[in-house]
TORKOL-4160 file (C-alpha; in steps of 0.2 Angstrom, whole numbers, padded with zeros to 4 digits, m for minus):
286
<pt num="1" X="m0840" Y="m0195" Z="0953"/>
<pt num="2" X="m0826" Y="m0198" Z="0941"/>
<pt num="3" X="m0811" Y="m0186" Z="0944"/>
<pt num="4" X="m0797" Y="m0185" Z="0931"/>
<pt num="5" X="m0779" Y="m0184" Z="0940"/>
<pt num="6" X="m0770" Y="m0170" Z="0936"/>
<pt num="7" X="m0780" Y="m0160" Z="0926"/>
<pt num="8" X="m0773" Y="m0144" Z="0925"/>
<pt num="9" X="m0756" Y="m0149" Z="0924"/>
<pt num="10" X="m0761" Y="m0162" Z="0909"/>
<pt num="11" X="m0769" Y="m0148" Z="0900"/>
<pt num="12" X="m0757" Y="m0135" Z="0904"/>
<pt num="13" X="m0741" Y="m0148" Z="0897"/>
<pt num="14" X="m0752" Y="m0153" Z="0881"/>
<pt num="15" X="m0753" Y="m0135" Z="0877"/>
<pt num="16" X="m0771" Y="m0137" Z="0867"/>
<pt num="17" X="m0774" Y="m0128" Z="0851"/>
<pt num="18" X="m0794" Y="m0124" Z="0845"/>
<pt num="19" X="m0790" Y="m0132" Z="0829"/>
<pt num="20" X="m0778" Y="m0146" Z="0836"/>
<pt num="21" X="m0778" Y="m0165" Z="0834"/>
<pt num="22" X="m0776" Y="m0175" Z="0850"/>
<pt num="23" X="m0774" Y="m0193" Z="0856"/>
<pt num="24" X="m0778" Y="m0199" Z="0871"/>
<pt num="25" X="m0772" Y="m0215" Z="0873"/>
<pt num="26" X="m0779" Y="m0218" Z="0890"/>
<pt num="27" X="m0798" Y="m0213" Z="0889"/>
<pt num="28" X="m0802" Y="m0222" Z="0906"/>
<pt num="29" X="m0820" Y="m0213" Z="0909"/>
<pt num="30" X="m0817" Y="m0199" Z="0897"/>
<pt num="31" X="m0812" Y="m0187" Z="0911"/>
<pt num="32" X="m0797" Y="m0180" Z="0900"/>
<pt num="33" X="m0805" Y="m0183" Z="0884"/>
<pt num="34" X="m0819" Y="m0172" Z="0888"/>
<pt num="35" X="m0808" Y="m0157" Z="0895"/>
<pt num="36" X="m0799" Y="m0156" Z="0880"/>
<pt num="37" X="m0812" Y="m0158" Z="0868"/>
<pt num="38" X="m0822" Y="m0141" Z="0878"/>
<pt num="39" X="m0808" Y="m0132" Z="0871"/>
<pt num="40" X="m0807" Y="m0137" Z="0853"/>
<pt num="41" X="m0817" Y="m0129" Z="0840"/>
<pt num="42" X="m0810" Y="m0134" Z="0823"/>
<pt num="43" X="m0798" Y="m0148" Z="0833"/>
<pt num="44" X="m0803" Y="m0167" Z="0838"/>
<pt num="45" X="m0798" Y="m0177" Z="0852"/>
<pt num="46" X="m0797" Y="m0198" Z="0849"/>
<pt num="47" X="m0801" Y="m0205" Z="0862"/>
<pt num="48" X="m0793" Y="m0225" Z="0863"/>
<pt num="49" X="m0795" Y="m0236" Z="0879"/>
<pt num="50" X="m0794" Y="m0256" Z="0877"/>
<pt num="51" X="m0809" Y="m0259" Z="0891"/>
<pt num="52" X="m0824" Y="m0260" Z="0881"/>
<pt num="53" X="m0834" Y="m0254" Z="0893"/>
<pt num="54" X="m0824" Y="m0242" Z="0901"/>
<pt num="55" X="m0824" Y="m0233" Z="0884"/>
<pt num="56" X="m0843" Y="m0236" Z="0883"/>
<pt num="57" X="m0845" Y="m0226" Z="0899"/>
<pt num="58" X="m0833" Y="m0214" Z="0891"/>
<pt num="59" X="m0845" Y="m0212" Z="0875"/>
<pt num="60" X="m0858" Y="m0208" Z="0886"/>
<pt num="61" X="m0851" Y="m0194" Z="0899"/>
<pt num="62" X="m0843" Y="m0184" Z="0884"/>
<pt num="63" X="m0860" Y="m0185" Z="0873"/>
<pt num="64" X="m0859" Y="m0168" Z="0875"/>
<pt num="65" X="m0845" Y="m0165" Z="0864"/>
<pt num="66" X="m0846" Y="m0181" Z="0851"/>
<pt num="67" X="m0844" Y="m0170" Z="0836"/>
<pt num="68" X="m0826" Y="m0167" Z="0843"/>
<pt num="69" X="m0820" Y="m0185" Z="0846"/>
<pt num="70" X="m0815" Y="m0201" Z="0840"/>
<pt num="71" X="m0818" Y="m0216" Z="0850"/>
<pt num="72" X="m0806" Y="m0233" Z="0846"/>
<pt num="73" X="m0806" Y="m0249" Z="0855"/>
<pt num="74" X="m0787" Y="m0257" Z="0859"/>
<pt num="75" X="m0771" Y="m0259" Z="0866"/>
<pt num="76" X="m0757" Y="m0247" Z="0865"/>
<pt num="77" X="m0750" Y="m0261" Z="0853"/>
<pt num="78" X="m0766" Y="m0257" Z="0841"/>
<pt num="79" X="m0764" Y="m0236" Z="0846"/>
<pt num="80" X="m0755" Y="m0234" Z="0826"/>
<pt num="81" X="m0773" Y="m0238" Z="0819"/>
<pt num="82" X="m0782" Y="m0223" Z="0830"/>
<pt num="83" X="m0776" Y="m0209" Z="0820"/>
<pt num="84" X="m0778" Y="m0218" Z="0804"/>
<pt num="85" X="m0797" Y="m0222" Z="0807"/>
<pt num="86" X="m0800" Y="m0204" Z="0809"/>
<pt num="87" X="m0790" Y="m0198" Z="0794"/>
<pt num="88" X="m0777" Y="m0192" Z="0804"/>
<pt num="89" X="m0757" Y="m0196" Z="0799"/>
<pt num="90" X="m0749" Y="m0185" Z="0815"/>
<pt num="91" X="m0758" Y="m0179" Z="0829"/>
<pt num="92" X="m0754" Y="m0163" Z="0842"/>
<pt num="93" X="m0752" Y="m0170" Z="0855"/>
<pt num="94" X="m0752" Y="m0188" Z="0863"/>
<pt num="95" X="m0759" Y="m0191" Z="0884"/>
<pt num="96" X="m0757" Y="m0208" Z="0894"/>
<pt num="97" X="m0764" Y="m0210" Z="0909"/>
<pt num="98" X="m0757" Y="m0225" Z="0917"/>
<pt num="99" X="m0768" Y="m0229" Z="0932"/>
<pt num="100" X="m0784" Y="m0240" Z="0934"/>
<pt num="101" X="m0800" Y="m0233" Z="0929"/>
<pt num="102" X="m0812" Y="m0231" Z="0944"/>
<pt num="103" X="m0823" Y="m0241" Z="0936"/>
<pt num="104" X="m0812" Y="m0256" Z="0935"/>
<pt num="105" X="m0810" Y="m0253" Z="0954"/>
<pt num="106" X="m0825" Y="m0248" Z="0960"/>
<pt num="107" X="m0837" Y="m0264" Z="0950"/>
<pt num="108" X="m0832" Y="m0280" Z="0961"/>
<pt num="109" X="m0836" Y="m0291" Z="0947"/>
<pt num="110" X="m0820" Y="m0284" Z="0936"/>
<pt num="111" X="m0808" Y="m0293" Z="0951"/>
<pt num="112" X="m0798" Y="m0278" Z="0951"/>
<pt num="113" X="m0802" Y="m0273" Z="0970"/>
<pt num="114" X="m0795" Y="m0281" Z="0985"/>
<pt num="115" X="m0809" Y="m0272" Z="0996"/>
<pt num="116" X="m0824" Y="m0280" Z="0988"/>
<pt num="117" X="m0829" Y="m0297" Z="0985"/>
<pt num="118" X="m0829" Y="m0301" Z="0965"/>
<pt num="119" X="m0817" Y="m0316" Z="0955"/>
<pt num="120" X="m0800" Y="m0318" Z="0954"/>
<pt num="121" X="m0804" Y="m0308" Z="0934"/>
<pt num="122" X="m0794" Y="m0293" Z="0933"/>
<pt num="123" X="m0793" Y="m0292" Z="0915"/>
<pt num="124" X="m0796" Y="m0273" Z="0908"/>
<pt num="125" X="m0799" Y="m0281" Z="0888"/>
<pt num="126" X="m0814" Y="m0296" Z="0896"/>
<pt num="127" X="m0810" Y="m0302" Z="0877"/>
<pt num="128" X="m0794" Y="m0311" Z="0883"/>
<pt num="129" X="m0792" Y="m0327" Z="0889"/>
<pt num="130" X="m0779" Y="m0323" Z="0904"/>
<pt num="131" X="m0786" Y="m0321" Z="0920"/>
<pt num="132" X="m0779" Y="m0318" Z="0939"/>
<pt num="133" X="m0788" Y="m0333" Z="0943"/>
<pt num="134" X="m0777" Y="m0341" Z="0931"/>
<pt num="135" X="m0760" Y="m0334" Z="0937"/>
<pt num="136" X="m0765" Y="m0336" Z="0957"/>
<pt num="137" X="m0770" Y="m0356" Z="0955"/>
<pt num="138" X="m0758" Y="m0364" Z="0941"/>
<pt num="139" X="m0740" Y="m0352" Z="0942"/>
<pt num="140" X="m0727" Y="m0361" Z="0952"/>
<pt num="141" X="m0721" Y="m0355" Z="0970"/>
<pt num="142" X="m0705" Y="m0347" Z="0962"/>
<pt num="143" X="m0711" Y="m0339" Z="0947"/>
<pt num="144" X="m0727" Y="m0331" Z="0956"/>
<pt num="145" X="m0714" Y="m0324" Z="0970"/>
<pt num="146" X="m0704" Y="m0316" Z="0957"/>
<pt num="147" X="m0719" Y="m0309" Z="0947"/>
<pt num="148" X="m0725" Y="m0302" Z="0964"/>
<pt num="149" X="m0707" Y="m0295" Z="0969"/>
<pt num="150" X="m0703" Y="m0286" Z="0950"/>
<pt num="151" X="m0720" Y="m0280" Z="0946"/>
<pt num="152" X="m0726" Y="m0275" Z="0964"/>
<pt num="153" X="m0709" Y="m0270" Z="0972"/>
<pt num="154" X="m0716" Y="m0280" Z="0988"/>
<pt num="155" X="m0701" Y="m0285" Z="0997"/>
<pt num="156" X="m0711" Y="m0300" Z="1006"/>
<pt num="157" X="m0715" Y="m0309" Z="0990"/>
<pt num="158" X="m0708" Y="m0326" Z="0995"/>
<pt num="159" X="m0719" Y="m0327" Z="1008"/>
<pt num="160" X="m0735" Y="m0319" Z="0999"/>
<pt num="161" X="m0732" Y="m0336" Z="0987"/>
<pt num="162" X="m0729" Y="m0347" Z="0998"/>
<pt num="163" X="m0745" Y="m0344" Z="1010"/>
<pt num="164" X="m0755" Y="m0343" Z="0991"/>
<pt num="165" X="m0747" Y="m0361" Z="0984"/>
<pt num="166" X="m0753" Y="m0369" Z="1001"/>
<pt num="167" X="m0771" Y="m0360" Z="1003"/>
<pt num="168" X="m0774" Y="m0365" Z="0983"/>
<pt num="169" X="m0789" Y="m0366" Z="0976"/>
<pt num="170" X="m0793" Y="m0348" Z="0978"/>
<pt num="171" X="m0804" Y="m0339" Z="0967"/>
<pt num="172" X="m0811" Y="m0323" Z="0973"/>
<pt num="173" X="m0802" Y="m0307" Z="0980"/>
<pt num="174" X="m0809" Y="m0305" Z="0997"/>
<pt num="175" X="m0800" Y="m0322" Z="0998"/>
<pt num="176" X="m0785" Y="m0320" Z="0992"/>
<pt num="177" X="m0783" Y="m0303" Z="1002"/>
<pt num="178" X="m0786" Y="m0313" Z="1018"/>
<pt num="179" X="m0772" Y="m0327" Z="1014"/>
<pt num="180" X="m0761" Y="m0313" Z="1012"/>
<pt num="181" X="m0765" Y="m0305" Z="1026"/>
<pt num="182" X="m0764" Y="m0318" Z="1038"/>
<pt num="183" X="m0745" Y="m0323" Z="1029"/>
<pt num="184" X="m0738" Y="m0306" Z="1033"/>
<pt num="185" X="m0743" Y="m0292" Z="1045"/>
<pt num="186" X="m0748" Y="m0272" Z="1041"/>
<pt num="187" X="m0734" Y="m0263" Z="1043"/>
<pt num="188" X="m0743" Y="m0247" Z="1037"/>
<pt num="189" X="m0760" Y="m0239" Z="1031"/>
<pt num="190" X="m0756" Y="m0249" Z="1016"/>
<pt num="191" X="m0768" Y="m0265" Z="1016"/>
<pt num="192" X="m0755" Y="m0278" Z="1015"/>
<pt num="193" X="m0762" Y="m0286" Z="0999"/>
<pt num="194" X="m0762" Y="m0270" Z="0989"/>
<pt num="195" X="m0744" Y="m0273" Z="0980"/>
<pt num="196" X="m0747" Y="m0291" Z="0977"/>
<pt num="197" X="m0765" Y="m0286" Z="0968"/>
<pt num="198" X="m0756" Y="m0271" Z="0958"/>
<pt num="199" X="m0742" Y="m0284" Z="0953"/>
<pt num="200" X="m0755" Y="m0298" Z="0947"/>
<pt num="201" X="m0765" Y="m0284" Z="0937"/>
<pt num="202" X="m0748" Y="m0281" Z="0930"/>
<pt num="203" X="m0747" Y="m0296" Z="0923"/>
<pt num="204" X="m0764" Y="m0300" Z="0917"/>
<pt num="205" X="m0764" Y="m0285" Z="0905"/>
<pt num="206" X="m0745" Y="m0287" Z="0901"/>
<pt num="207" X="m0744" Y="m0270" Z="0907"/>
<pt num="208" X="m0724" Y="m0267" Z="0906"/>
<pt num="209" X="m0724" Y="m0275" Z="0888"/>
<pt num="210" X="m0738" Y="m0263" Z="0883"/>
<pt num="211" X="m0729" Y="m0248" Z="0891"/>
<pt num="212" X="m0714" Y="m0252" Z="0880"/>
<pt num="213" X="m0727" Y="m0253" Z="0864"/>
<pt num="214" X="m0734" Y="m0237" Z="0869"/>
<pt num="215" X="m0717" Y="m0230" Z="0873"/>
<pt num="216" X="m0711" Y="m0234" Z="0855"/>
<pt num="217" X="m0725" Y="m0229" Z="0845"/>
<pt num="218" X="m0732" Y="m0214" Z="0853"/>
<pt num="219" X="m0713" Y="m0203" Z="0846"/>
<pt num="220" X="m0720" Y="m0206" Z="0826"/>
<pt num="221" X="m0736" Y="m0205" Z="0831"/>
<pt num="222" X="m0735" Y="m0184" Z="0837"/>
<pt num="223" X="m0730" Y="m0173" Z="0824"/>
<pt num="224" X="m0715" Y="m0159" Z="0825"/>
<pt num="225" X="m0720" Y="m0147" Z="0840"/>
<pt num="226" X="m0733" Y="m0158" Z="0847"/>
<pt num="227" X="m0731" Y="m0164" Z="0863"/>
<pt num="228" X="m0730" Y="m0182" Z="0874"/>
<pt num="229" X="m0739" Y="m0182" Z="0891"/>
<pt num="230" X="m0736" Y="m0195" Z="0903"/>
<pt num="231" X="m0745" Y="m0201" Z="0920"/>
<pt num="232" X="m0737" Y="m0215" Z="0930"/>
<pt num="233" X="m0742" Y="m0219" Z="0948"/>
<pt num="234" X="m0731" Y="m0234" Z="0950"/>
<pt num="235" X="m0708" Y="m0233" Z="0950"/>
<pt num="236" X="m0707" Y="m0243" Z="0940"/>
<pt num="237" X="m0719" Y="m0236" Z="0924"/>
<pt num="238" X="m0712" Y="m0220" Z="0930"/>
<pt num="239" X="m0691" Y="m0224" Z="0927"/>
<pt num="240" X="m0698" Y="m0231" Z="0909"/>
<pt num="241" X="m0706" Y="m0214" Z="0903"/>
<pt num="242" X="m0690" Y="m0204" Z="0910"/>
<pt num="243" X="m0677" Y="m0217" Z="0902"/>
<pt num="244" X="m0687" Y="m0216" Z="0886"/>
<pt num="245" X="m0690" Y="m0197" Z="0886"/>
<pt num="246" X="m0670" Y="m0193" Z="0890"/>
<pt num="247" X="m0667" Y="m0206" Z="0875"/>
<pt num="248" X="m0676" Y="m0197" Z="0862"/>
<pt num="249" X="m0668" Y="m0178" Z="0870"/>
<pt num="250" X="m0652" Y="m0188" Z="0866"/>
<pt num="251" X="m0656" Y="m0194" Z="0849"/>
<pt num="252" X="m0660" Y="m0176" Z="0847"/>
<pt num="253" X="m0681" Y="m0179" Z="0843"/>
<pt num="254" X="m0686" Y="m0171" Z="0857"/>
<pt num="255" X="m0687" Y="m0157" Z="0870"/>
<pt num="256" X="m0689" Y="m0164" Z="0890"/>
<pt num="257" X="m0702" Y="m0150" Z="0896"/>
<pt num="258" X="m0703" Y="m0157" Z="0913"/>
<pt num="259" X="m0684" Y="m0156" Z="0920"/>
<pt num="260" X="m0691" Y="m0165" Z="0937"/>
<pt num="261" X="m0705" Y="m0175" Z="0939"/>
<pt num="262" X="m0720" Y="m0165" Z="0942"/>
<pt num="263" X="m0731" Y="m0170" Z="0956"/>
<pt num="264" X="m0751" Y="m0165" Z="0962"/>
<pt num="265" X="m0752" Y="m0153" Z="0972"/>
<pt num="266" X="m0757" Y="m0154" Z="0991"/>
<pt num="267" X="m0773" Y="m0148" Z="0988"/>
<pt num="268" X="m0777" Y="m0160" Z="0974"/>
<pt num="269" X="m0771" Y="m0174" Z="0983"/>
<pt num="270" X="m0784" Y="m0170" Z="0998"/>
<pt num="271" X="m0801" Y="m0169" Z="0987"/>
<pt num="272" X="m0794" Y="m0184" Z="0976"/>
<pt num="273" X="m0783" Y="m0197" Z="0986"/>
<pt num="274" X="m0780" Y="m0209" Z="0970"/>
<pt num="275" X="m0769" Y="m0195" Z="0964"/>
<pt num="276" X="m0757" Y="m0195" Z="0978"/>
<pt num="277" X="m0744" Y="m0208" Z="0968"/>
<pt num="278" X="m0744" Y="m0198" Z="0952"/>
<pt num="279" X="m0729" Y="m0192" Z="0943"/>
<pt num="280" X="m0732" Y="m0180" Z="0926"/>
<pt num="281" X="m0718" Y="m0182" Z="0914"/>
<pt num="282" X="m0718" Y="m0172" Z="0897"/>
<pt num="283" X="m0709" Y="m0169" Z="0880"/>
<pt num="284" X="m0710" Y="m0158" Z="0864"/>
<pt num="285" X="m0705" Y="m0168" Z="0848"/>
<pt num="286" X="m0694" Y="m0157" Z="0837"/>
């Protein structure tokens, strides 16, 4: 069963009105979309996800509520053309929810998992051509050290690259999980591999450029008084949506809500494990 990450919290920051207009950019399996659109009655919720069939799935589990929403296919670079297809200029309120679907994770043949067998794919829009497979087999030992260092903040990323240059070809993820962990030990719960799979994801979907895109955008796209609601689960998203949120309470466009990170609580972090890493970061736009 798909549960959405921080419900409450999301809802509580977005601070819904019955007649609102609201964006969420993240739809993943419609988990958010659907709470919001329950408490709408004049309002609508677009939702926008750039996995086809993530969104598909999304369609279906909010059925219940289609009169209330929107659905759009893209990118956070395409997110302009969201409101504009529903007749909306500004909306009330903007979500992004920066983690992988559980669909992605859970369907071996999408390659996101490092637990089940599937290929090297990884992609979240299967319309593009890049592919981890890509990345792992033809990027050089130094540039695929780096890539695994910046975007997985894995310290033993030098190693990691070198052990995947030497095993090359490889072309499924059960594999690649293997080479790596035979190249460096568990130190932890943490499966070895699991930074190194985040940091090719990363770069597959050109996630940090797309952040940036979303970051940019989202400010003109959420009228005065609505409000920007953020989850990361990695630093590295995370120190983005601060930096950007503390830019636009300096250049006097918004209100920080969220003074420190906010965090699940304990209890949501025992019924839903995935939400252990996430941080909630909010604004108002004046």
């Amino acid at each position: 069963m798909h549960v959405p990450v921080m419900l409450a919290e999301c809802l509580e920051y977005l601070a819904i009105r019955p007649d609102g207009i609201y964006l969420d950019a993240t739809a993943g399996l419609g988990g958010h979309t659907a709470a919001i659109a329950q408490r709408l009655s004049s309002g609508l919720v677009i939702a926008s996800d750039r996995d086809a069939e993530s969104l598909e799935m999304a369609r279906s589990n909010t059925a219940e509520w289609a009169d209330r929403i929107r659905y759009h296919h893209g990118s956070f670079g395409d997110l302009r053309a969201a409101p504009q297809a529903a007749g909306v200029e500004r909306v009330n309120g903007l979500l992004a929810d920066l983690g992988v679907s559980r669909y992605q994770l859970l369907e071996p043949e999408r390659g996101f998992s490092l637990m089940a067998e599937g290929p090297l794919d990884m992609r979240m829009d299967r319309t593009q051509a890049l592919t981890a497979d890509e990345i792992v087999n033809t990027t050089s030992e130094k540039e695929l050290a780096d890539l695994i260092y910046q975007f997985g903040e894995e310290r033993r990323s030098r190693r990691i690259s070198r052990a995947i240059v030497r095993a090359r070809p490889i072309h499924t993820t059960q594999r690649l999980s293997r080479v790596i962990e035979e190249a460096v030990p568990r130190t932890s719960r943490l499966h070895p591999a699991t930074q190194t799979f985040m940091a090719l994801r990363m770069a597959v979907n050109d996630e940090p450029a797309e952040l940036d895109r979303l970051l940019e955008i989202a400010p003109d796209l959420v009228g005065s008084g609505g409000r920007i609601v953020m989850l990361s689960f990695m630093s590295l998203e995370d120190r983005k949506v601060k930096q950007s949120f503390q830019a636009l309470a300096r250049a006097g466009r918004a209100t920080v809500l969220t003074r420190h990170v906010v965090k699940p609580t304990l209890e949501e972090t025992k019924n839903n494990p995935p939400s252990r890493s996430a941080k909630l970061r909010a604004v108002e736009m004046r």
